[in-house]
TORSEVO-979357 format. One record per residue (C-alpha): x, y, z. Coordinates in nm, 2 decimals. Layout:
BEGIN
       px       py       pz
        X        Y        Z
...
This chain:
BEGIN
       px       py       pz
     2.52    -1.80     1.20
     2.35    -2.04     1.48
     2.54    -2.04     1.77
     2.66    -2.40     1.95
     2.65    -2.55     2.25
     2.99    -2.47     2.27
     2.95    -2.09     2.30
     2.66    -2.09     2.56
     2.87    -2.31     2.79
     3.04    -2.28     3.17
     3.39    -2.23     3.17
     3.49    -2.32     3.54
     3.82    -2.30     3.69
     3.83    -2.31     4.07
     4.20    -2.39     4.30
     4.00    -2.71     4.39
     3.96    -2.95     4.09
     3.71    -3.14     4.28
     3.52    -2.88     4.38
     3.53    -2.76     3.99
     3.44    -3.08     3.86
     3.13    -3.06     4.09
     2.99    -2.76     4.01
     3.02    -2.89     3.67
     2.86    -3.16     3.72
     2.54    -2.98     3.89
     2.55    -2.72     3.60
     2.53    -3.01     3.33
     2.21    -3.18     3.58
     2.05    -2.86     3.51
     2.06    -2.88     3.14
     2.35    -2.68     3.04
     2.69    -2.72     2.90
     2.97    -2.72     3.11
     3.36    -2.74     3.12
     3.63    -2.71     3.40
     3.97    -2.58     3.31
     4.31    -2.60     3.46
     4.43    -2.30     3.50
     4.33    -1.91     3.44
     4.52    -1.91     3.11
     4.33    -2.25     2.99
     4.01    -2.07     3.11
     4.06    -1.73     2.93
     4.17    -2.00     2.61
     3.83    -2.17     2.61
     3.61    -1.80     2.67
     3.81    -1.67     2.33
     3.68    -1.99     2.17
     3.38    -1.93     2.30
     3.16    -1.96     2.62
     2.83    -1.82     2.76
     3.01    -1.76     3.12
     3.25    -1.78     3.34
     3.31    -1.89     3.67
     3.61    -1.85     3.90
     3.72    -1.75     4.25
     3.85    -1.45     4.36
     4.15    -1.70     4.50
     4.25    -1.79     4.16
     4.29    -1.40     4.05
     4.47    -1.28     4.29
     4.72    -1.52     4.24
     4.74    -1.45     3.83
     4.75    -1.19     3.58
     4.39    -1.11     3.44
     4.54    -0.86     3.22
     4.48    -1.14     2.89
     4.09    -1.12     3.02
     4.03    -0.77     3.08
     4.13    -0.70     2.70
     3.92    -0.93     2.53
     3.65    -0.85     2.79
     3.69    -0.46     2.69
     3.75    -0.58     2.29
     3.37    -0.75     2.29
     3.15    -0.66     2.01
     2.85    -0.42     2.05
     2.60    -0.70     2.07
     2.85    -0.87     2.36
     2.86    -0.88     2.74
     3.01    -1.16     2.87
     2.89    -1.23     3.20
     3.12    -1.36     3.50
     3.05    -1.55     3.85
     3.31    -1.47     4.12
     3.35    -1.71     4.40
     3.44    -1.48     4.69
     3.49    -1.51     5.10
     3.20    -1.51     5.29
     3.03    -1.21     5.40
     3.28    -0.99     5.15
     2.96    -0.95     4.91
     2.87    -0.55     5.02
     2.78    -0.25     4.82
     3.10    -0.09     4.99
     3.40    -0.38     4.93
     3.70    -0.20     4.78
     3.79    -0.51     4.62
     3.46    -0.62     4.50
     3.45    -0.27     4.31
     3.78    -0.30     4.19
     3.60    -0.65     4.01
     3.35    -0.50     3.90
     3.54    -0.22     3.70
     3.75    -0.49     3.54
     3.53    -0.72     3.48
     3.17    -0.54     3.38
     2.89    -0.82     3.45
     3.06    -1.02     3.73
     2.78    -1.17     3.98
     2.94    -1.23     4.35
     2.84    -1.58     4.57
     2.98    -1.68     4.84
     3.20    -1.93     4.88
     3.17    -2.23     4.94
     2.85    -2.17     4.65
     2.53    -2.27     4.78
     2.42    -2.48     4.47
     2.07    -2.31     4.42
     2.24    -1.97     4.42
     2.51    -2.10     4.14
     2.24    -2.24     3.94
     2.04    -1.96     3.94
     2.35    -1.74     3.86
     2.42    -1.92     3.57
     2.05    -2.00     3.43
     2.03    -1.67     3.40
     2.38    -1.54     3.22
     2.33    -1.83     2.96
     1.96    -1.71     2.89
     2.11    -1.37     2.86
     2.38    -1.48     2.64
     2.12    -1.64     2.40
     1.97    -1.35     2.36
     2.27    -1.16     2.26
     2.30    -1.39     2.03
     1.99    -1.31     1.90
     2.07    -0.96     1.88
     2.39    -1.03     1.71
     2.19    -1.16     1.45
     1.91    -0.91     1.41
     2.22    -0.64     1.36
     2.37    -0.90     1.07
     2.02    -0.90     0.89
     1.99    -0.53     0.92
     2.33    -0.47     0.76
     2.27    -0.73     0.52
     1.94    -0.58     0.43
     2.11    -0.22     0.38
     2.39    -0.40     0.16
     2.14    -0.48    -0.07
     1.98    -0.19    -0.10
     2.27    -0.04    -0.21
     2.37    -0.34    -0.42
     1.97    -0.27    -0.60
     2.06     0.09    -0.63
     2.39     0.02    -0.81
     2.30    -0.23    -1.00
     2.03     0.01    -1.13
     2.24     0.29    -1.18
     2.03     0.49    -0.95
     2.14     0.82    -0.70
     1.96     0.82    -0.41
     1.80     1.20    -0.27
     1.67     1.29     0.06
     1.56     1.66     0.11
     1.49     1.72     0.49
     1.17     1.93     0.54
     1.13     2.20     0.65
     1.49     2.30     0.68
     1.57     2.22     0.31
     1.88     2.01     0.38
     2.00     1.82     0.11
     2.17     1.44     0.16
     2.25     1.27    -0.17
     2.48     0.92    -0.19
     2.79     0.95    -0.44
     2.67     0.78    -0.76
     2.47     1.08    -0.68
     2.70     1.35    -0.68
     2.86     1.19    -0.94
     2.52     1.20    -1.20
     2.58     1.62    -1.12
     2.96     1.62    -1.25
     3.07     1.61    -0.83
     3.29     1.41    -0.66
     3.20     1.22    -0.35
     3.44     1.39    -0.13
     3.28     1.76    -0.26
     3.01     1.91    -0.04
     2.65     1.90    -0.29
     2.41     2.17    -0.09
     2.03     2.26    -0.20
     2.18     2.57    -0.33
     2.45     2.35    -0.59
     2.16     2.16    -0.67
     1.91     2.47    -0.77
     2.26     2.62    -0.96
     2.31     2.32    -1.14
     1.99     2.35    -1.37
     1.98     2.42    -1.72
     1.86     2.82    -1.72
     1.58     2.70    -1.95
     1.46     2.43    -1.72
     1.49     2.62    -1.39
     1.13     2.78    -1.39
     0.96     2.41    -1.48
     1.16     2.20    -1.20
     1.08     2.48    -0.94
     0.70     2.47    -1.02
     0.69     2.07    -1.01
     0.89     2.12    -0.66
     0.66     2.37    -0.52
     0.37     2.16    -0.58
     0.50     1.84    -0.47
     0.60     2.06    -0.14
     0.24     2.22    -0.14
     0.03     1.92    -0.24
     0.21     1.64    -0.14
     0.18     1.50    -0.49
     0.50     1.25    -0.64
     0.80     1.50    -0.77
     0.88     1.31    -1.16
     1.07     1.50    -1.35
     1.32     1.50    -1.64
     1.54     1.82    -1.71
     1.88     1.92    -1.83
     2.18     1.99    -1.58
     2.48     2.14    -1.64
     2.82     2.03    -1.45
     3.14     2.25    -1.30
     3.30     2.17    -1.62
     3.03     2.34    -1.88
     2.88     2.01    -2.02
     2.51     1.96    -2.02
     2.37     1.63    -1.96
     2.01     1.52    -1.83
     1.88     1.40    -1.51
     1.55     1.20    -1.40
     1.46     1.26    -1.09
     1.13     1.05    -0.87
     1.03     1.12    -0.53
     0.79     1.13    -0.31
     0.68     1.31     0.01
     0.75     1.12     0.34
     0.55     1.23     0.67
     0.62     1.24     1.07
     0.38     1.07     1.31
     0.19     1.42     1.35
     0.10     1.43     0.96
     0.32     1.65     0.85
     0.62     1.66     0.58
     0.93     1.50     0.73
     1.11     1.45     0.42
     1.11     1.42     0.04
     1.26     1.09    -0.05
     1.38     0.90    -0.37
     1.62     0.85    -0.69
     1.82     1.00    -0.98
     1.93     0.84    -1.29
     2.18     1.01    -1.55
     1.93     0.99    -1.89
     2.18     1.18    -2.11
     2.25     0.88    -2.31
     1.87     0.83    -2.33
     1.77     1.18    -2.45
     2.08     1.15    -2.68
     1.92     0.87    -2.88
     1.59     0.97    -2.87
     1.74     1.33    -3.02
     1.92     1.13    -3.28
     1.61     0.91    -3.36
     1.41     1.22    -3.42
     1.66     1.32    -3.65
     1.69     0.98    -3.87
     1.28     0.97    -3.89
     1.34     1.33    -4.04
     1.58     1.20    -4.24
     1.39     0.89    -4.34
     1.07     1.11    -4.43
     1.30     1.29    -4.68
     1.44     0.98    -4.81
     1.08     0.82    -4.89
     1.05     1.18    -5.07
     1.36     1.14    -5.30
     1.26     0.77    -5.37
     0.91     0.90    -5.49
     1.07     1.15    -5.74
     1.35     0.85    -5.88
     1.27     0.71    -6.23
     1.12     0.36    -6.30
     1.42     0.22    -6.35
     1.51     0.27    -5.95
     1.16     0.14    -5.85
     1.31    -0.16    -5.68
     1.56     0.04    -5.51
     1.27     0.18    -5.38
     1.06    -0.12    -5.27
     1.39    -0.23    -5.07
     1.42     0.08    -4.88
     1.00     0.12    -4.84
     1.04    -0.26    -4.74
     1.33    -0.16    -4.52
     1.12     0.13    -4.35
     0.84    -0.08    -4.26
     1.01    -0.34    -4.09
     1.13    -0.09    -3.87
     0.82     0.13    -3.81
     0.65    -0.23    -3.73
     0.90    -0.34    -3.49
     0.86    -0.03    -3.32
     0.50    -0.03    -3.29
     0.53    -0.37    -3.17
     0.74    -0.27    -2.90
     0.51    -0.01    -2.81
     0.23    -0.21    -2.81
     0.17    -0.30    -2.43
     0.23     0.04    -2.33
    -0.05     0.22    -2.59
    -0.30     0.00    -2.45
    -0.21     0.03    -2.07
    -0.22     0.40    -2.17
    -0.57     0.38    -2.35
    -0.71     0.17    -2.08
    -0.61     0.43    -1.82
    -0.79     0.75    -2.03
    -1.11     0.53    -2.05
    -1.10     0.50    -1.72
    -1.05     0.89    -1.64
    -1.30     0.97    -1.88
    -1.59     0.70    -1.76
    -1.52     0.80    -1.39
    -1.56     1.17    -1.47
    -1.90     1.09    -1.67
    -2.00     0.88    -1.41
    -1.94     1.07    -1.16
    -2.13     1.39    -1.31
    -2.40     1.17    -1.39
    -2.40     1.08    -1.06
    -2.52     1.44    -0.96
    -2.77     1.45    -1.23
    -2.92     1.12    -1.11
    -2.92     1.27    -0.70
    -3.11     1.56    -0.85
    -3.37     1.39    -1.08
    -3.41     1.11    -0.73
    -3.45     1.40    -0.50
    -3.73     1.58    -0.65
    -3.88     1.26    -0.77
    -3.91     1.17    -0.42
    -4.05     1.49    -0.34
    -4.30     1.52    -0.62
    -4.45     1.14    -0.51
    -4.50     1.28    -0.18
    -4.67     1.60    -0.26
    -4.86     1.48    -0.61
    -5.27     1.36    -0.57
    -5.34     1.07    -0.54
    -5.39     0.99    -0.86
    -5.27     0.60    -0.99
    -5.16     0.66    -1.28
    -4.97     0.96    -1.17
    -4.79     0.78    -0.90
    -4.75     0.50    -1.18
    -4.54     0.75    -1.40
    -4.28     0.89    -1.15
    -4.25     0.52    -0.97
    -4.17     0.46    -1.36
    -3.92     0.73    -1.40
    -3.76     0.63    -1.03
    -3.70     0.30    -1.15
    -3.54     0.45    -1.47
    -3.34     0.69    -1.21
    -3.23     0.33    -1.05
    -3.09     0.14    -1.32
    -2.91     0.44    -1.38
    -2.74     0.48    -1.05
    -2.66     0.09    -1.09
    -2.51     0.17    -1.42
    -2.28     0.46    -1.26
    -2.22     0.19    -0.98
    -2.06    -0.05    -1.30
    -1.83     0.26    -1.47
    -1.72     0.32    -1.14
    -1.60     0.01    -1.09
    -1.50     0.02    -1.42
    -1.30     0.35    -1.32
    -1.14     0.23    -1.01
    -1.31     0.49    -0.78
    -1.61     0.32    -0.61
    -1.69     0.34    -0.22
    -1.54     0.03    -0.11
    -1.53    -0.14     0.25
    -1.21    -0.38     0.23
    -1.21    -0.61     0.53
    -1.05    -0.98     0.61
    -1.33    -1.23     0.42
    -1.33    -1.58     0.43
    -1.31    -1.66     0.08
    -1.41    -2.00     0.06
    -1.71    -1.90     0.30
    -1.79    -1.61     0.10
    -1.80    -1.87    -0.21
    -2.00    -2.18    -0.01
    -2.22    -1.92     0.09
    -2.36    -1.80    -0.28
    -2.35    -2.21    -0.47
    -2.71    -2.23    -0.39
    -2.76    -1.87    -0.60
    -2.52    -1.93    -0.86
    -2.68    -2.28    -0.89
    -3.07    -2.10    -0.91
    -2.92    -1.85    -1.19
    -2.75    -2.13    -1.39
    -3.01    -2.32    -1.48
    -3.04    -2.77    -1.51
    -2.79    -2.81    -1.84
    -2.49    -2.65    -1.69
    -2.27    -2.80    -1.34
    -2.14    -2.60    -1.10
    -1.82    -2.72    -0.97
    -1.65    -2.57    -0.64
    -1.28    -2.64    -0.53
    -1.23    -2.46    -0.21
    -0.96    -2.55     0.03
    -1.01    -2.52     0.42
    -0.71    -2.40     0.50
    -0.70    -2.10     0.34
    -0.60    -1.72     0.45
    -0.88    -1.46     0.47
    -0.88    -1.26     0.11
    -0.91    -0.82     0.21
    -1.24    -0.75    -0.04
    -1.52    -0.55    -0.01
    -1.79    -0.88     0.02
    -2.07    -0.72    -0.14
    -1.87    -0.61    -0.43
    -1.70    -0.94    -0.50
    -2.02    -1.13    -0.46
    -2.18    -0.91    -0.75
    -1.81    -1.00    -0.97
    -1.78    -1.37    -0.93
    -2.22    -1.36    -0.99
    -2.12    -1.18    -1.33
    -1.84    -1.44    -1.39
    -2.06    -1.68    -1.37
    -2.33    -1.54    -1.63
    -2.09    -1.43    -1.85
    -1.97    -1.82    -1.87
    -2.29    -1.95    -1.90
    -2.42    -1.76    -2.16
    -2.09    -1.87    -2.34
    -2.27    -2.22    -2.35
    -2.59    -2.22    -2.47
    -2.62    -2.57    -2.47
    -2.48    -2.68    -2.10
    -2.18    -2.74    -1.94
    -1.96    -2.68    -1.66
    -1.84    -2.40    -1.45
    -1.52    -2.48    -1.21
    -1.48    -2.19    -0.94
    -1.15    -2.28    -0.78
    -0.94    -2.06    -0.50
    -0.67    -2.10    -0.45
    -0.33    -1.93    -0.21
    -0.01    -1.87    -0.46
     0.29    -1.65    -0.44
     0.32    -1.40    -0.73
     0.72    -1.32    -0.82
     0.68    -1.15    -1.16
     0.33    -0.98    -1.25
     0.31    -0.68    -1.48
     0.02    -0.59    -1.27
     0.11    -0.71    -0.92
     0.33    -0.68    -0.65
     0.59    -0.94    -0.51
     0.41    -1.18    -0.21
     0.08    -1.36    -0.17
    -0.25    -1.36    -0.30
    -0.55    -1.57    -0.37
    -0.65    -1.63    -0.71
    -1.02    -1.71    -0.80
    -1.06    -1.89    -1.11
    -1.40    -1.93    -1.33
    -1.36    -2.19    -1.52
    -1.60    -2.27    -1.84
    -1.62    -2.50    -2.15
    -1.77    -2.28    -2.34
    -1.73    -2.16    -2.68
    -1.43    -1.91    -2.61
    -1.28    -1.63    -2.74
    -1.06    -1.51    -3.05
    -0.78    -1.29    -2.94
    -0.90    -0.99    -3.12
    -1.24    -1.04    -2.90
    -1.03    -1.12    -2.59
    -0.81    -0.81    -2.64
    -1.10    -0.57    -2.63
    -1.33    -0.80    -2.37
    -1.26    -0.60    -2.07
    -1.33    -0.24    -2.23
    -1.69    -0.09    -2.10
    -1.95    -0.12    -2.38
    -1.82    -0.40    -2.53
    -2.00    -0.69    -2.59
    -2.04    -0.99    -2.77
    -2.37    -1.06    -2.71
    -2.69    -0.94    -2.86
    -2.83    -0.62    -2.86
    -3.03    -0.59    -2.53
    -2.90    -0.89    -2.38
    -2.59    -0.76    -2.17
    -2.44    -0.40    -2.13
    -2.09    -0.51    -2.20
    -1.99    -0.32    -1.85
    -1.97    -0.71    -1.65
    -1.57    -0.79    -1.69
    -1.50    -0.44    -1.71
    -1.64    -0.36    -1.36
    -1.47    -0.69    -1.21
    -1.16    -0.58    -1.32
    -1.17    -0.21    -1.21
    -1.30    -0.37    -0.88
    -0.96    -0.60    -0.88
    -0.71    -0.34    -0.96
    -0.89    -0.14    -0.67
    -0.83    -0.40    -0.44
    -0.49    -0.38    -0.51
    -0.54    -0.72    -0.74
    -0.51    -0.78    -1.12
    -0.73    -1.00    -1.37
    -0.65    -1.19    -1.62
    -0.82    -1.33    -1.91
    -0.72    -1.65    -2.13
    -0.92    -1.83    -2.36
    -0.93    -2.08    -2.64
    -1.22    -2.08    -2.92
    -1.41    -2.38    -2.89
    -1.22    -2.51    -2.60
    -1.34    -2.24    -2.30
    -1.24    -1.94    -2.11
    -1.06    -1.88    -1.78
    -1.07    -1.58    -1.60
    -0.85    -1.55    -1.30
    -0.90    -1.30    -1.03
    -0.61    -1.21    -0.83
    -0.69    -1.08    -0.48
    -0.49    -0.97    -0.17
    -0.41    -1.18     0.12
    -0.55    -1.03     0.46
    -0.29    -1.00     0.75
    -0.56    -1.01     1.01
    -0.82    -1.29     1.05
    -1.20    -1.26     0.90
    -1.42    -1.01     1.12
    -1.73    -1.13     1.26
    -2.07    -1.03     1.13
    -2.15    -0.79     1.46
    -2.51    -0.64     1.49
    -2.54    -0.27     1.38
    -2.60    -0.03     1.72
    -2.98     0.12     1.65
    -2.94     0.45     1.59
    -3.10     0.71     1.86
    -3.42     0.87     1.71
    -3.38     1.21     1.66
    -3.73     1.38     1.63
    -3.58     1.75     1.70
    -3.57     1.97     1.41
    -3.21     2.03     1.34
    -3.01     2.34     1.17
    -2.83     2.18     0.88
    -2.54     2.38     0.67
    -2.57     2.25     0.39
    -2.28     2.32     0.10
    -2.30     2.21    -0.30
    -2.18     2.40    -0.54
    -2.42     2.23    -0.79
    -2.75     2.39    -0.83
    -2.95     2.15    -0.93
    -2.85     1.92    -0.62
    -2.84     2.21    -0.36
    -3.23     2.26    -0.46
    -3.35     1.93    -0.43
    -3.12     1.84    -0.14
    -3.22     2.14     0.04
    -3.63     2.06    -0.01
    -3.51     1.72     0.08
    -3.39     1.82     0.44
    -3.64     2.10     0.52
    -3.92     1.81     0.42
    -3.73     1.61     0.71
    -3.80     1.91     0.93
    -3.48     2.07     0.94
    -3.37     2.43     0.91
    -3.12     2.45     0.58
    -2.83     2.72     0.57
    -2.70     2.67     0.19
    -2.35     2.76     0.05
    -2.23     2.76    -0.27
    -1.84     2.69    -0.21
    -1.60     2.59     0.07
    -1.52     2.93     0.15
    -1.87     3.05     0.18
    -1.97     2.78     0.44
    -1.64     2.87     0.64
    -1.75     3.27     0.69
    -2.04     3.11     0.83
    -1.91     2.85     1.05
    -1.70     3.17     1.14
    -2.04     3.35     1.22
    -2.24     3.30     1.57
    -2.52     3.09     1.36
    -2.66     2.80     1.53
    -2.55     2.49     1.36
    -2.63     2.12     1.45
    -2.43     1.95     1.13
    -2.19     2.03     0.84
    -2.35     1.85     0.54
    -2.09     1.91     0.19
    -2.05     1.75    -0.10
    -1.64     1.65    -0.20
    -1.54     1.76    -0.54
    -1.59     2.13    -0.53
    -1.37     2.45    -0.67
    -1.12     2.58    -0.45
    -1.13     2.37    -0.16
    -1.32     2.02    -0.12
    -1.54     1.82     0.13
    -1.23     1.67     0.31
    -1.04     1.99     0.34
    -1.35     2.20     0.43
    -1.44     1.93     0.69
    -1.04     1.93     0.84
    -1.10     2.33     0.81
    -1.40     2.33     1.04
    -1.25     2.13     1.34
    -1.05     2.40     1.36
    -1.35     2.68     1.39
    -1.60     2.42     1.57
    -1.43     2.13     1.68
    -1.76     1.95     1.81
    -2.01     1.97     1.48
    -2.08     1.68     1.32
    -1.95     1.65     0.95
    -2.14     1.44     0.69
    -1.95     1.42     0.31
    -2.14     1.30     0.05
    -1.98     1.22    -0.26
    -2.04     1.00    -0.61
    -1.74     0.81    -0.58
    -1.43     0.71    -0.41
    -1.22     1.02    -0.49
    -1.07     1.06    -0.16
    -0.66     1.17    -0.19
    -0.42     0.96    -0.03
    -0.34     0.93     0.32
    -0.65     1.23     0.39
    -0.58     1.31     0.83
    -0.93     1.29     0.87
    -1.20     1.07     0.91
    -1.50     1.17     0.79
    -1.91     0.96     0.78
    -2.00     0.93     0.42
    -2.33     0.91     0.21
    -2.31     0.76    -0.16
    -2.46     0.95    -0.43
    -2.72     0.94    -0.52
    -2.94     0.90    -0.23
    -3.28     0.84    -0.13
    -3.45     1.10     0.11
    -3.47     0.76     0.36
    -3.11     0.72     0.35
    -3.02     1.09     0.39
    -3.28     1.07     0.70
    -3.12     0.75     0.88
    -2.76     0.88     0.82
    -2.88     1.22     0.97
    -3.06     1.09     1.27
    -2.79     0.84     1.34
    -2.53     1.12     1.33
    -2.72     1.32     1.57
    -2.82     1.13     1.79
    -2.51     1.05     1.87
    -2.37     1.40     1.90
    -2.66     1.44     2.15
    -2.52     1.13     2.31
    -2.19     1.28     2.29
């Protein structure tokens, strides 16, 4: 609650009445509330109703019992300290004055001026108590939000029927709340120790929840688990248990955090539903062997079956094809990304061969062919990575409404007379956090796809606007900006709508479109921690709406890249891959540069040499490799050499979550041109350094 006036006023009582009503009057000139009482008793009255300070002379309580004052004065909240001005003789205001002291332990925060009050002095006196009492206002509040805030947590953990866990690291000390305790058969006034907890489980189920433990401890990875329990009084039930790891400021594990839920009944009637489909099954069996004259008996219980089996599939439904969608993506980002490494070796020693081959036309025509082919293919990894949800992306505040102004004259170009372009984009809107680049190539593929869905013109409406997003299957709670392509087109059918965002698919004909377009803008979306979503009416048009973050900081300025220091020293290079193919055409790649390659086949190999007293000017390693990676072999080597420059080179944004390093990067595949301006820049500045 707002405090009033009222409780940031001066309560004055002073022998004098005129000299009270006064100093009343020159507080209220100032600004500020002020009343005069009649007595101490009136005074102490009007500060339990409440005031911001009071002022009174040492006459007045030495002549009255303060006893009423002193309690509620030592009775004040936490957030409280009420703040008095005592009126005292001249030239008593010491650090040594037995009396003043004895104030001061009574009182708490009593200022002393001298009496009669010079006026600037009492005004500055009380200026500052009533600014000080406005703050602890302030602070009274902040404390009634923060236990309001923790009320509801609670309130959202009942009302979910959830326990809540907290296992401090590394000590292993187990907190758990009572609903709890009481999902593990405990009471809340009974002790529940990390040792209760391990005795607790099921001996079948022991060995699994340790191993999922240990490798949340060891990896850092989410601890999900579902396993049976059994309580003090012999009963088994089943627990659910998700958490994750929580880290200190220096990186490491501080705790392992999160909730239990009691799933007996859950597992009860999923045990008991396993047993009527059994029992169904052999049903359908006898009803095949029964004689024509039960054959409608039959069609009623077939009948019967079916409308069951349906509604479950339709229940089902949503989470089948969030499920599907998910394995396509694992499986076109694993494909992509070994293709990627088949494409950085055919580049490489395409590259090479065009510098070494004679100069011959129609030679140089043939691989500038096959790098071209080599291209298109990259692009097309670029799209299934997208796709996938793992491409290199640079998120940053963007202008959005800039970022769209900018491209109308391109989208315009590639649209063609027939069809209007139409933007609504509002000034006043928050920068969007997108990789520019990436969205550009999205809303450009947006815009083809609905123009080819009018063949005879039309319009396209791109519209941004800033909305708040409450219920989402796909999005958080808060804001966003959602992009929206609008065409009047000749739509979709919902079978062609369901599948329209799958890779491959495509309604147009063969040769004219890969069928990867909405499939890479909405792996891009869900990467920027947005959604997309499709509607669409045959005849009538299709909307496609692209949900994107809200930025918290403002758009960052274009600033000119720093020109890399020319480096025309040959450099020793460890280079580590554990593909073949790409180690030998990386490798001829860097020694054509000039530079003197050390290869390794593993993490482990190129750490016995970083161990060694070899010469080395930079660590160049790919990411995904056995046994230890590019980020952990990079972390590994600040520890052997703390100064050597570390390059990672990797097909795809792979990186794990929350990685304590930061490392420079080069994309695969590569050209020999990129690889020697990422080199040179690197070290030049290490000779900078």
């Amino acid at each position: 609650m707002k405090p009033g006036p009222w409780s940031q006023r001066a309560v004055i009582f002073l022998p004098d009445p005129d000299e009270a009503a006064s100093a009343a009057a020159l507080i209220r000139q100032e600004g500020f509330f002020a009343d005069t009482c009649e007595s101490l008793a009136h005074l102490i009255d009007e500060v339990e109703r409440g005031a911001g300070l009071a002022v009174i002379s040492d006459d007045a309580l030495k002549s009255a019992d303060i006893g009423r004052l002193v309690d509620w004065l030592n009775a004040q909240p936490s957030w409280s300290d009420f703040a008095t001005v005592l009126l005292v003789a001249p030239d008593s205001v010491s650090e040594h004055n037995a009396e003043l002291d004895h104030y001061r332990r009574l009182l708490g925060n009593v200022m002393f001026i001298e009496h009669p009050f010079p006026p600037a002095t009492l005004l500055s006196s009380v200026g500052g108590a009533i600014r000080a009492r406005r703050r602890q206002y302030q602070t009274r509040a902040i404390l009634e939000n923060l236990t309001g805030s923790e009320g509801l947590l609670h309130t959202a953990l009942n009302a979910g029927r959830l326990g809540a866990l907290e296992l401090h690291l590394p000590e292993m000390r187990l907190e758990v709340s009572d609903p709890c305790k009481a999902f593990f058969g405990r009471d809340s006034n009974q002790p529940f120790t990390v040792d209760d907890w391990r005795a607790s489980v099921h001996p079948e189920d022991r060995a699994r929840r340790q191993h999922e433990l240990d490798l949340t401890l060891k990896h850092g990875r989410d601890y999900n688990i579902e396993y049976r329990i059994i309580w003090p009084d012999g009963s088994v039930h089943w627990i659910e248990t998700r958490a994750r790891i929580v880290r200190g400021p220096d990186g490491n594990p501080k705790s392992l955090v999160g909730v239990a839920l009691d799933i007996t009944a859950r597992k009860t009637a999923e045990i008991e539903r396993e047993a009527l489909l059994a029992q169904l099954a052999a049903e359908r069996t006898a009803l095949a062997e029964l004689t024509a004259t039960l054959e409608q008996r039959v069609e009623e219980r077939t009948s019967d079956l079916l409308k069951e089996v349906a509604a479950r599939e339709k229940a089902q439904e949503q989470l089948r094809q969030a499920q599907k969608m998910e394995t396509i993506g694992q499986l076109t980002g694993g494909v992509a990304h070994d293709f990627n490494n088949l494409l950085m070796a055919v580049m490489g020693n395409l590259e090479l061969l065009r510098k070494r081959v004679p100069e011959d036309p129609r030679l140089l025509r043939l691989i500038d062919g096959a790098l071209q082919g080599a291209e298109r293919g990259a692009s097309l990894t670029q799209r299934l990575l997208a796709f996938a949800r793992q491409q290199d992306l640079t998120p940053m505040p963007v202008d959005l409404g800039g970022l769209v102004r900018g491209m109308s004259e391109l989208l315009e170009r590639s649209l063609g007379a027939r069809i209007v372009l139409r933007l609504k984009l509002p000034d006043d809107l928050p920068p969007a956090r997108i990789d520019s680049n990436q969205l550009e190539l999205a809303i450009l593929n947006l815009v083809i796809n609905a123009r080819d869905a009018m063949p005879d013109g039309g319009a396209i409406d791109i519209k941004v606007a800033k909305q708040r997003v409450s219920r989402h299957a796909a999005l958080r709670s808060g804001y966003y900006l959602r992009l929206s392509v609008v065409d009047n087109g000749a739509g979709m059918d919902p079978d062609v709508l369901k599948k329209a965002i799958e890779p491959f698919f495509s309604t147009k004909p063969v040769g004219k479109g890969t069928g990867l377009g909405l499939s890479m803008v909405h792996g891009l979306a869900v990467q920027l921690g947005g959604a997309l979503d499709l509607s669409s009416t045959v005849g009538k048009g299709t909307k496609v709406d692209l949900w994107l973050p809200v930025a918290t900081a403002a758009p960052q300025l274009v600033m000119s890249k720093p020109v890399p220091i020319k480096v025309v020293r040959s450099a020793v290079i460890l280079f580590v891959d554990d593909d073949p193919l790409i180690a030998l055409s990386t490798s001829e790649m860097l020694e054509d540069l000039g530079h003197r390659v050390i290869g390794a086949n593993s993490g482990l190999h190129a750490l016995d040499i970083l161990r060694s007293d070899e010469p080395i000017d930079l660590l160049l390693t790919d990411h995904v490799m056995p046994g230890m990676t590019g980020i952990e072999l990079a972390m590994a080597s600040r520890e052997v050499r703390p100064q050597l420059p570390v390059l990672l080179a990797t097909g795809y944004a792979d990186l794990p979550d929350g990685a304590q390093i930061d490392v420079p990067r080069l994309a695969k595949p590569y050209h020999q041109d990129q690889l020697r301006d990422r080199l040179e820049q690197m070290l030049g500045q290490s000779l900078v350094a």
